[in-house]
N, C-alpha and C positions, 0 to 999 in steps of 0.2 A: 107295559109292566116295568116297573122302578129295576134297576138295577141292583143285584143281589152281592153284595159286600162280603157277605158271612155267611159261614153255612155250619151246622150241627152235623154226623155222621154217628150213627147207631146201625149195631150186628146183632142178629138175632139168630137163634136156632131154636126155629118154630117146632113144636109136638107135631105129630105129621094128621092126630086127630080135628087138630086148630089151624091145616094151614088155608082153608076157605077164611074162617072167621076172621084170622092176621090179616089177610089180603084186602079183606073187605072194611075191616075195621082203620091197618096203616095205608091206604090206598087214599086216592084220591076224592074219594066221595067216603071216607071213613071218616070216624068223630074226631083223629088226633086233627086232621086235617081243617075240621070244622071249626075245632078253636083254637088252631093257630090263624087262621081268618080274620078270628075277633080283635085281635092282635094288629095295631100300626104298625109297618114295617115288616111284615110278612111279604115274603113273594113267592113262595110254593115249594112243594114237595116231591120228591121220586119215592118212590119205594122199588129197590130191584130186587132180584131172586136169582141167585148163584147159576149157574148153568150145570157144574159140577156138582153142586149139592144141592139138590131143589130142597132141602128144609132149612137152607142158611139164606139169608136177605140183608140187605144194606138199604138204610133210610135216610136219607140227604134231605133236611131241610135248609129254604135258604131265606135268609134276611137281608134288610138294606143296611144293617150296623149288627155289631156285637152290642153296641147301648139297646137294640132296638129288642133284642133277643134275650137280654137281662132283663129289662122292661116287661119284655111277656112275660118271666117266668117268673118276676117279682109279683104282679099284677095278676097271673091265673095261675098263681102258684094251688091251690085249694082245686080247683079243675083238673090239672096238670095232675096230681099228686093222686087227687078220685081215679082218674082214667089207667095210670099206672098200675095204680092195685088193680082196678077189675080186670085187666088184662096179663097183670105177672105169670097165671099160671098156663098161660098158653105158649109158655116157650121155656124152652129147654138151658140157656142160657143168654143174655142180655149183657152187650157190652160196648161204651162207646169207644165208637175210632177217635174221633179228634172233633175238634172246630178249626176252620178253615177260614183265611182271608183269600180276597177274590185280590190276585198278584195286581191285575190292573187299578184295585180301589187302595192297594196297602202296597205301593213296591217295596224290594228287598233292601236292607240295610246296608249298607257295605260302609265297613270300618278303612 
């Protein structure tokens, strides 16, 4: 598996009526997962699930660049953008953490 440079981080607070359909859909055999595959520069996905709040979840996907993760979203932007709406109303609120460089592919700056 390529080495993962970059990573996306999304928060969720899943409806507790959707939280099978969330799991199965941001999971690893779900459709977001499907077509980020389609995608060069994909290397995978976690989906976790709070311990303290089992309706909150954190979604880390990871790529081998920041180019390569603009690329998909330039390129399946129309997919991307479908799968969103079918899925908005199964959660309570949606918000991203950050994007993330991997310190070993991007070391720190020092002035």
């Amino acid at each position: 598996m390529a080495a993962a440079g970059y990573a996306t981080l999304w928060e969720f607070s899943v409806l507790p009526a959707r939280q099978a359909d969330f799991e199965a859909q941001y999971g690893p055999a779900g459709r977001w997962v499907a077509l980020f595959r389609q995608a060069p520069g994909y290397v995978g996905s976690e989906l976790l699930r709070d311990v303290a709040d089992p309706l909150r979840y954190v979604t880390i996907d990871r790529w081998q660049s920041a180019d390569a993760y603009l690329e998909f979203r330039r390129r399946f932007a129309a997919e991307y953008e479908r799968l969103d709406r079918e899925f908005e109303n199964w959660t309570m609120r949606e918000a991203p953490l950050g994007e993330l460089a991997d310190t070993a592919c991007h070391p720190r700056v020092t002035t």
